[in-house]
C-alpha beads as a LAMMPS data file, in Angstrom:
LAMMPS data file: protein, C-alpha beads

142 atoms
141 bonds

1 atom types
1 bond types

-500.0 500.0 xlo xhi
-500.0 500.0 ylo yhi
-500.0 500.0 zlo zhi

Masses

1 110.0

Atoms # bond

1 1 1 -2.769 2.841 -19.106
2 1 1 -6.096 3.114 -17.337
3 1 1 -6.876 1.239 -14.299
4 1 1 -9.595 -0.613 -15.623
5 1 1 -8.154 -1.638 -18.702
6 1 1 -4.589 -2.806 -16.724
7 1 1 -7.315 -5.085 -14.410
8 1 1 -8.511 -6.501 -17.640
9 1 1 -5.174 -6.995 -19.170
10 1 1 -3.830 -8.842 -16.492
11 1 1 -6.550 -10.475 -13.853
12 1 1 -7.137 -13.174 -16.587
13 1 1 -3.466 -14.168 -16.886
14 1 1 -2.877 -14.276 -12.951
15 1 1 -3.750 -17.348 -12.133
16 1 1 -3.409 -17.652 -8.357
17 1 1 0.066 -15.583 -8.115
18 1 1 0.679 -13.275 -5.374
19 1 1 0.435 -9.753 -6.098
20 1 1 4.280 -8.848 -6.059
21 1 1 4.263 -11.075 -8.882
22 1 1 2.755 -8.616 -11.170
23 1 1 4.688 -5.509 -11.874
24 1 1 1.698 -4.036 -12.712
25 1 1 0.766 -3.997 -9.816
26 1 1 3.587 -3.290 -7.564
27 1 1 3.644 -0.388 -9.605
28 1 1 0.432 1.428 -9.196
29 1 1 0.165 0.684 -5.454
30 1 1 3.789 1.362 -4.784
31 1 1 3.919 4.565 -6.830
32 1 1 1.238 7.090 -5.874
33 1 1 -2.057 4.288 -4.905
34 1 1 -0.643 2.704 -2.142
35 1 1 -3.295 4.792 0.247
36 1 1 -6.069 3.026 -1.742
37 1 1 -4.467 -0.895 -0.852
38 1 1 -3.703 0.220 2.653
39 1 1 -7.775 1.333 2.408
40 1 1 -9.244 -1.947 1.208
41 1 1 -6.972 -4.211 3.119
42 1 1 -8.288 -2.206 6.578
43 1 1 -11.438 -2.649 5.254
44 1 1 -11.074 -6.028 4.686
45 1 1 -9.180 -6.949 7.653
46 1 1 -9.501 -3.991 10.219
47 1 1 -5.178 -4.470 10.506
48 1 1 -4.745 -0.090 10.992
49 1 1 -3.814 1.702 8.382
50 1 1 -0.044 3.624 8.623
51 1 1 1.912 6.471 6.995
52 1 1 5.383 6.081 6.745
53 1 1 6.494 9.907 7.015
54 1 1 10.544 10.736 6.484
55 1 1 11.923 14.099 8.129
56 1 1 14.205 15.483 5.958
57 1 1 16.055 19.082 8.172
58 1 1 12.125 21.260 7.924
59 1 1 10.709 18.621 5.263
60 1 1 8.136 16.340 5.828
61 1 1 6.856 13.805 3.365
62 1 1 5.171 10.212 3.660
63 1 1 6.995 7.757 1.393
64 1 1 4.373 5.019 1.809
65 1 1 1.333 3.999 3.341
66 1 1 0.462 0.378 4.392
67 1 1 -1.332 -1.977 7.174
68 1 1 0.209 -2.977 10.372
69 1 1 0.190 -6.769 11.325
70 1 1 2.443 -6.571 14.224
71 1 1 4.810 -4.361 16.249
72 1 1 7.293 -5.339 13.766
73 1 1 5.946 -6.408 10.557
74 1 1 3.787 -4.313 7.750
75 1 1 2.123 -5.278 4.579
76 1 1 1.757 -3.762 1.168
77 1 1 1.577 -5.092 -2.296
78 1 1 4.857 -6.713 -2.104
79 1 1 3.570 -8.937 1.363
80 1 1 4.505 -8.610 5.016
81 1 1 7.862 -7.864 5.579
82 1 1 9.744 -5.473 7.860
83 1 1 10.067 -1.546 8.154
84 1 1 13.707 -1.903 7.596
85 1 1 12.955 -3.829 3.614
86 1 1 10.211 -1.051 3.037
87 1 1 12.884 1.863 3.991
88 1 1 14.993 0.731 1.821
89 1 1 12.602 1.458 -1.319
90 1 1 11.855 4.772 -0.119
91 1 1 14.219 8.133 -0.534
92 1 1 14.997 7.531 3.397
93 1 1 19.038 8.508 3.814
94 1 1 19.452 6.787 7.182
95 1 1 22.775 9.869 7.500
96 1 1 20.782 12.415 7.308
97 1 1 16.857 11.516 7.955
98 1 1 14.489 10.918 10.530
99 1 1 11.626 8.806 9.841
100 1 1 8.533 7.755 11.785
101 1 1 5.349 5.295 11.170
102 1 1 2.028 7.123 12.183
103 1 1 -1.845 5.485 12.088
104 1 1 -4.089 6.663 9.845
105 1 1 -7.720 6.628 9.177
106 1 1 -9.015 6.064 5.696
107 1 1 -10.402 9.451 5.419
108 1 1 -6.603 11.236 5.906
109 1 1 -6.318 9.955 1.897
110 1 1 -9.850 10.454 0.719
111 1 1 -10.463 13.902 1.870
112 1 1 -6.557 15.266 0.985
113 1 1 -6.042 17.036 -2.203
114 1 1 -2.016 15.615 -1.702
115 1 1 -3.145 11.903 -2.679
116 1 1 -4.167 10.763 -6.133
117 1 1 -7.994 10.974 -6.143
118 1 1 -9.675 6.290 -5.761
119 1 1 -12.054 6.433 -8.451
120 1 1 -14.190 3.505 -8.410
121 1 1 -11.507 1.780 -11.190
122 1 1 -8.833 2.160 -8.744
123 1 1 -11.221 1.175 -5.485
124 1 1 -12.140 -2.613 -7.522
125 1 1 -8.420 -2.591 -8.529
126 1 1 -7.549 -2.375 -4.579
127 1 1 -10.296 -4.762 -3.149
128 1 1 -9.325 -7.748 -5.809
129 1 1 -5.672 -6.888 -5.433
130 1 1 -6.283 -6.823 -1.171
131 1 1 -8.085 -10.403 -1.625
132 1 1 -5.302 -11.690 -3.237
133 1 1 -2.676 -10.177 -0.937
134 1 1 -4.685 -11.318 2.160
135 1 1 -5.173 -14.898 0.820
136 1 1 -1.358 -15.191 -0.303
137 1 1 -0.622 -13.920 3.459
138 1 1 -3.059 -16.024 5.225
139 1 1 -4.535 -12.691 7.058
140 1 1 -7.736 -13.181 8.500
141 1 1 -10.334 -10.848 7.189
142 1 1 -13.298 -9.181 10.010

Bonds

1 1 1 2
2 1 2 3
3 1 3 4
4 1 4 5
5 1 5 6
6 1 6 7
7 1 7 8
8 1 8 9
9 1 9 10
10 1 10 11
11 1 11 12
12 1 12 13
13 1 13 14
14 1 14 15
15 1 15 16
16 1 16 17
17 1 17 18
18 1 18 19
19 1 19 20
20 1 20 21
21 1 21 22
22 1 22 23
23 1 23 24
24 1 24 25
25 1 25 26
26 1 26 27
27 1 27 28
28 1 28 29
29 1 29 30
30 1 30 31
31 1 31 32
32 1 32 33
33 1 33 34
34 1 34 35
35 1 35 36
36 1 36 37
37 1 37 38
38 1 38 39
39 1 39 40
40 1 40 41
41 1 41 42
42 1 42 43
43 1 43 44
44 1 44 45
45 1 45 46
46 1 46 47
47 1 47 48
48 1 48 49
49 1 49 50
50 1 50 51
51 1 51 52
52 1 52 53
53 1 53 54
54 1 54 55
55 1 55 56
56 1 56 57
57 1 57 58
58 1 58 59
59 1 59 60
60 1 60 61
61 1 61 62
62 1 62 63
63 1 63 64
64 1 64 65
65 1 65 66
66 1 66 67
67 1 67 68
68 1 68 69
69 1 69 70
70 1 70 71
71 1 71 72
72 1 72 73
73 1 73 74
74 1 74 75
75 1 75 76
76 1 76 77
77 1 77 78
78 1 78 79
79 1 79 80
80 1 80 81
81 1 81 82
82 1 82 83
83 1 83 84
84 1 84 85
85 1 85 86
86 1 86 87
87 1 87 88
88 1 88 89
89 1 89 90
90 1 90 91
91 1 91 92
92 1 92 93
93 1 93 94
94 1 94 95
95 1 95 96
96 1 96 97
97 1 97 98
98 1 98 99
99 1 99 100
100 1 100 101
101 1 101 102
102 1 102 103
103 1 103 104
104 1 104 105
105 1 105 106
106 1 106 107
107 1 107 108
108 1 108 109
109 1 109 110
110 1 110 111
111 1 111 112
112 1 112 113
113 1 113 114
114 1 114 115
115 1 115 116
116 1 116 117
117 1 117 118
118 1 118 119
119 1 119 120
120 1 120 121
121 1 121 122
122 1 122 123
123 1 123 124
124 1 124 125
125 1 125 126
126 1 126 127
127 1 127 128
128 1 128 129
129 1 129 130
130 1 130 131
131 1 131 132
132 1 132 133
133 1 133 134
134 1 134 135
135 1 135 136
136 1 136 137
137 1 137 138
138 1 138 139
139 1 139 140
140 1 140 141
141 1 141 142
């Protein structure tokens, strides 16, 4: 399903539900757009925008990219929670990997041929799913 015609499926039946609400949405920014959330919710916000890379022996992949709130707490589409809930969705195998969280600036995504390409659907998609998120969270935008 296109972007634009998922917003226009679903925005009118949200109501004022958080965002992890929607498996829709979880969905697209947990599974390959989660670099364009991370985007408008820094933009939005200015909380930094972080990889979260796994070592696997020579391998090195990031698993997911949100915003940092705190030293200890991150958010996504899913809300602020800890690195230890978001590991646990990721292929991270605490018995054999390494992992680290590294800042990012928005133009590490946009400017990579390794990240799905934000189109403008997927950049409106972001920005009203970001308001949402940073409402539900009480997160101050700049």
């Amino acid at each position: 399903m296109r972007a634009c015609e998922l917003f226009r499926e679903t925005a009118g039946e949200w109501g004022d539900e958080h965002p992890s609400e929607q498996d829709d949405w979880v969905g697209l920014f947990t599974e390959g757009y989660c670099h364009a959330l991370a985007i408008a919710v820094h933009g939005l916000t200015g909380l930094p925008i972080v990889s979260l890379m796994i070592f696997r022996g020579r391998q090195r992949f990031i698993a997911h990219v949100m915003n940092e709130v705190d030293a200890d707490d991150y958010l996504d589409v899913r809300g602020v929670r800890s690195l230890i809930e978001i590991l646990e969705e990721t292929e991270y195998d605490p018995d054999t990997d390494d992992f680290a969280v590294e800042y990012a600036k928005p133009k590490n995504f946009t400017k990579s041929r390794r990240f799905a390409r934000i189109t403008p659907e997927i950049a409106t998609l972001a920005y009203e799913v970001a308001m949402r998120l940073i409402r539900h969270e009480n997160i101050s935008t700049v």
